[in-house]
MARZA-679722 format. One record per residue (C-alpha): residue in three letters; x, y, z. Coordinates in steps of 0.02 Angstrom, whole numbers, padded with zeros to 5 digits, always signed. Layout:
alaXYZ/...
END
This chain:
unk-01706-00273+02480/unk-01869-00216+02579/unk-02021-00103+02530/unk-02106+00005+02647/unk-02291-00021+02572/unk-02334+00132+02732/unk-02216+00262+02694/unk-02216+00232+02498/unk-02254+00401+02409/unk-02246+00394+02218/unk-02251+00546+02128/unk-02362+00503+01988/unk-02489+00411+02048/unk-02590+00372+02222/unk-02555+00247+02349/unk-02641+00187+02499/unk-02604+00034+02601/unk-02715-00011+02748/unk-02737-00200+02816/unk-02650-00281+02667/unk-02727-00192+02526/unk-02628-00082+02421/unk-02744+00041+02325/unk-02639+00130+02157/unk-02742+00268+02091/unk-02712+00341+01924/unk-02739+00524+01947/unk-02778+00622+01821/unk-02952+00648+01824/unk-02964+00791+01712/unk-02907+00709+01556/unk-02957+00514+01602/unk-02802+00488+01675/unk-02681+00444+01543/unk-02520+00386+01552/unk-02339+00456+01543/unk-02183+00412+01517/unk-02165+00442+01687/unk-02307+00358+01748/unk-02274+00202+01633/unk-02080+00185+01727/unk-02158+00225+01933/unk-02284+00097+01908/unk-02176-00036+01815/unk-02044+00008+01959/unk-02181-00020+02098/unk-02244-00182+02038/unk-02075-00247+02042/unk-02043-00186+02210/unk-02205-00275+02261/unk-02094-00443+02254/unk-02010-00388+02422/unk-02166-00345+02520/unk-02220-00464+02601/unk-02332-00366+02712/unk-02441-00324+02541/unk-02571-00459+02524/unk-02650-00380+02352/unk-02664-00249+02254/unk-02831-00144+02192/unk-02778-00007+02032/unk-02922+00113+01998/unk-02954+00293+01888/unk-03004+00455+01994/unk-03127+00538+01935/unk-03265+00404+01859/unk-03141+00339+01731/unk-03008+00202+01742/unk-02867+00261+01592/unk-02875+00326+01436/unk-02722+00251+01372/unk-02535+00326+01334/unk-02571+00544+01337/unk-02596+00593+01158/unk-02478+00741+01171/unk-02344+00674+01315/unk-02329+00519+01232/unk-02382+00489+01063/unk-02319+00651+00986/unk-02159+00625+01044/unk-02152+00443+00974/unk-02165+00503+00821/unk-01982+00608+00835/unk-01910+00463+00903/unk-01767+00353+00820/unk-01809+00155+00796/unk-01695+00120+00944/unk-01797+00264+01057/unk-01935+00187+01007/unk-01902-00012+01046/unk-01849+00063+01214/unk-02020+00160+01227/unk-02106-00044+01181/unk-01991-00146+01301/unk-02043-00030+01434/unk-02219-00041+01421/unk-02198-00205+01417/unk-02102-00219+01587/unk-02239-00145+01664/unk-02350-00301+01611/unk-02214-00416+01639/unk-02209-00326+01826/unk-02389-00346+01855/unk-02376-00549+01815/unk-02224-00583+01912/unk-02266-00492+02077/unk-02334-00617+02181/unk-02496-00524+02259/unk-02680-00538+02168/unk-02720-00394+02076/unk-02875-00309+02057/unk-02938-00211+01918/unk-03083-00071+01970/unk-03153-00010+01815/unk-03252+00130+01775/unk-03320+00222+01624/unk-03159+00242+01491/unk-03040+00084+01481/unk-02924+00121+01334/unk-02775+00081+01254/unk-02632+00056+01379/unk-02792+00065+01511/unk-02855-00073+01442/unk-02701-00181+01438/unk-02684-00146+01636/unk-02851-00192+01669/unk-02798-00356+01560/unk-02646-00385+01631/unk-02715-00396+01823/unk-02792-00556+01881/unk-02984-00491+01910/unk-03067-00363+01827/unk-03223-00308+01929/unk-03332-00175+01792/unk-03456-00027+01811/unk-03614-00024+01706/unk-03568+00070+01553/unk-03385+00021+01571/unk-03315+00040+01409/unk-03147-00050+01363/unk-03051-00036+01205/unk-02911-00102+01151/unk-02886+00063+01004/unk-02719+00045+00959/unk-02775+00018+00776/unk-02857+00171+00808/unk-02703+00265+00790/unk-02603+00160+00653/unk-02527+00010+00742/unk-02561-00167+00791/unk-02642-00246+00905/unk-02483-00316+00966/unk-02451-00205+01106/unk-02380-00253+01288/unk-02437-00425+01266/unk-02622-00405+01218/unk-02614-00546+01063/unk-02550-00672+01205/unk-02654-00636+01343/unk-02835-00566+01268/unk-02854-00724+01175/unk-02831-00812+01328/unk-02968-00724+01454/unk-03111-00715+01290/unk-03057-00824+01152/unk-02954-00775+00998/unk-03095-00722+00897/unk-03138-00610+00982/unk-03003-00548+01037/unk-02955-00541+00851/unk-03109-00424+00807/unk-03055-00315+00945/unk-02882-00284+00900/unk-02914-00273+00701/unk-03046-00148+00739/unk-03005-00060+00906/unk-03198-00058+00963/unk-03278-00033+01112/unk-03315-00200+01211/unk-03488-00157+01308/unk-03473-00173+01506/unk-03600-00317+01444/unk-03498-00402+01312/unk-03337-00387+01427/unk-03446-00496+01577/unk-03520-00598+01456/unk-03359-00636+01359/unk-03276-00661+01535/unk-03148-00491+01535/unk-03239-00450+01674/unk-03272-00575+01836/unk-03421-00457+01882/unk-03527-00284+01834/unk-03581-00211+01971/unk-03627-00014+02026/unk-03508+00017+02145/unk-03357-00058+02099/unk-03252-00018+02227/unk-03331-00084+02356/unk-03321-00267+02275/unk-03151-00242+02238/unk-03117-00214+02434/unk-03227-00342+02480/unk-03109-00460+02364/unk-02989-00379+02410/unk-03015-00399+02605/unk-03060-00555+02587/unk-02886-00629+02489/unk-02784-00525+02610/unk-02860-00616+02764/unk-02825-00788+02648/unk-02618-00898+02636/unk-02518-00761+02545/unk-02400-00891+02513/unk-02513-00996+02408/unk-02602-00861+02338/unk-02429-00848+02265/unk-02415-00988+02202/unk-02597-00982+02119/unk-02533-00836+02012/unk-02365-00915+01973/unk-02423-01077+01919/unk-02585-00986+01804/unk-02454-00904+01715/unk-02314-01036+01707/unk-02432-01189+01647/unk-02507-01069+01482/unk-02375-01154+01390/unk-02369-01334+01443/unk-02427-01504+01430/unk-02556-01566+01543/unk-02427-01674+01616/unk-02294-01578+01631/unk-02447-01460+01720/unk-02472-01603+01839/unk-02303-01617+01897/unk-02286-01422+01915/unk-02428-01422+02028/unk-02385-01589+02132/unk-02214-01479+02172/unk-02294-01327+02212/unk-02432-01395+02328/unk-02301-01498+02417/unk-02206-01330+02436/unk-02371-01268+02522/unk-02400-01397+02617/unk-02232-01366+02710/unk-02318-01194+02767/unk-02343-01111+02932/unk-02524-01062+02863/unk-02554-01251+02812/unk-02544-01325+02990/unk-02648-01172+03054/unk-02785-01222+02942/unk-02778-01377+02985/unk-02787-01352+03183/unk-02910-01226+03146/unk-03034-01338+03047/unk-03024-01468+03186/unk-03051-01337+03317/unk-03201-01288+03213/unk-03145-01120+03188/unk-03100-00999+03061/unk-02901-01012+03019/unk-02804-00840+03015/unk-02657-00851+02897/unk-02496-00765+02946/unk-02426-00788+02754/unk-02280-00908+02829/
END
């Protein structure tokens, strides 16, 4: 199974791909670009398929339109939820859930651009990728309170604790407030505020493309696998996955490179 990262057109969202940067867009500018049902199941879908393109370094998701997402569409979405059976329903949960479970398993970095409204479901994508870059102003919340149900939504009580500690991440999901684009850089949601956040994200983004794709990888695989270990069994995870490295086209290049004195260029092999 292959995926053509160039000829890729998704109907309900935007994609570019140029030197090994995949760019999603969530496009709906007009209404702060909330999600569907349909939206929710392309993007889950594409994030899977990122595991077989190889040729897709990492991946930047952004809003159009000033805004990053204002969660799950209020009447393409939640109004329906509420007709639903309790088996419709689990469905609708696992789902959403995939789609997180997607974004950790594909193997490239991902990059969060975030502008002006972060909410709900938006917010748990911007949580979900590995670095969030924010926009003065940013405002994230996690609002599913908001609207009569828990905080426990698409993984939020196991991951939020994790990026700014489980008190606050406990005041944010009992009370669905706004985190600041301050708080969120000073409580480490977001790696850096800056004005134009889409012009750090490249710059990341260029610069991890351009990097081993292969142990970039591995980087991701291992953050996530070793939450739930012992420091020893941590050690030995890592000792295997660095030898696995080492046994890398991209290893030896550095290596000839740095005693050539010049810069290595990785070939992810």
């Amino acid at each position: 199974m292959s995926f053509d990262a160039a000829s890729f057109r998704p109907q309900h969202f935007l994609w570019e791909f140029a030197n090994g940067t995949a760019t999603i867009t969530l496009n709906r500018p007009e209404r702060k670009n909330p999600l569907t049902f349909e939206s929710y199941d392309e993007l889950r879908d594409t994030f899977r398929a990122l595991c077989h393109a190889p040729g897709v370094k990492v991946v930047v998701i952004r809003g159009a339109g000033g805004n990053f997402c204002s969660g799950g569409d209020v009447h393409e979405i939640i109004a329906p939820l509420t007709k639903m059976n309790s088996a419709g329903l689990l469905e609708f949960t696992r789902m959403t859930g995939d789609l997180v479970r997607a974004m950790r398993a594909c193997p490239q970095p991902i990059i969060a651009a975030v502008e002006g409204i972060c909410a709900g479901a938006g917010a748990i994508i911007a949580m979900a990728s590995d670095i969030r870059f924010g926009q003065p102003g940013a405002k994230t919340a996690f609002l599913f309170t908001r609207v009569g149900l828990s905080g426990a939504d698409m993984g939020a009580c196991a991951i939020l604790p994790r990026l700014i500690g489980h008190g606050r991440a406990a005041e944010l999901l009992f009370t669905g407030r706004t985190m600041s684009s301050d708080e969120a850089l000073a409580w480490g949601f977001f790696n850096r505020v800056v004005e134009d956040v889409m012009a750090e994200a490249y710059a990341l983004a260029d610069q991890l493309a351009k990097g081993p794709s292969i142990a970039h990888a591995v980087t991701k695989r291992q953050l996530d696998a070793e939450w739930h270990v012992s420091i020893e069994e941590a050690i030995e995870m890592e000792a295997r996955a660095q030898a696995f490295c080492m046994e890398t086209r991209d290893f030896r290049r550095a290596y000839e490179a740095f005693a050539d004195k010049r810069t290595p260029e990785f070939q992810g092999d």
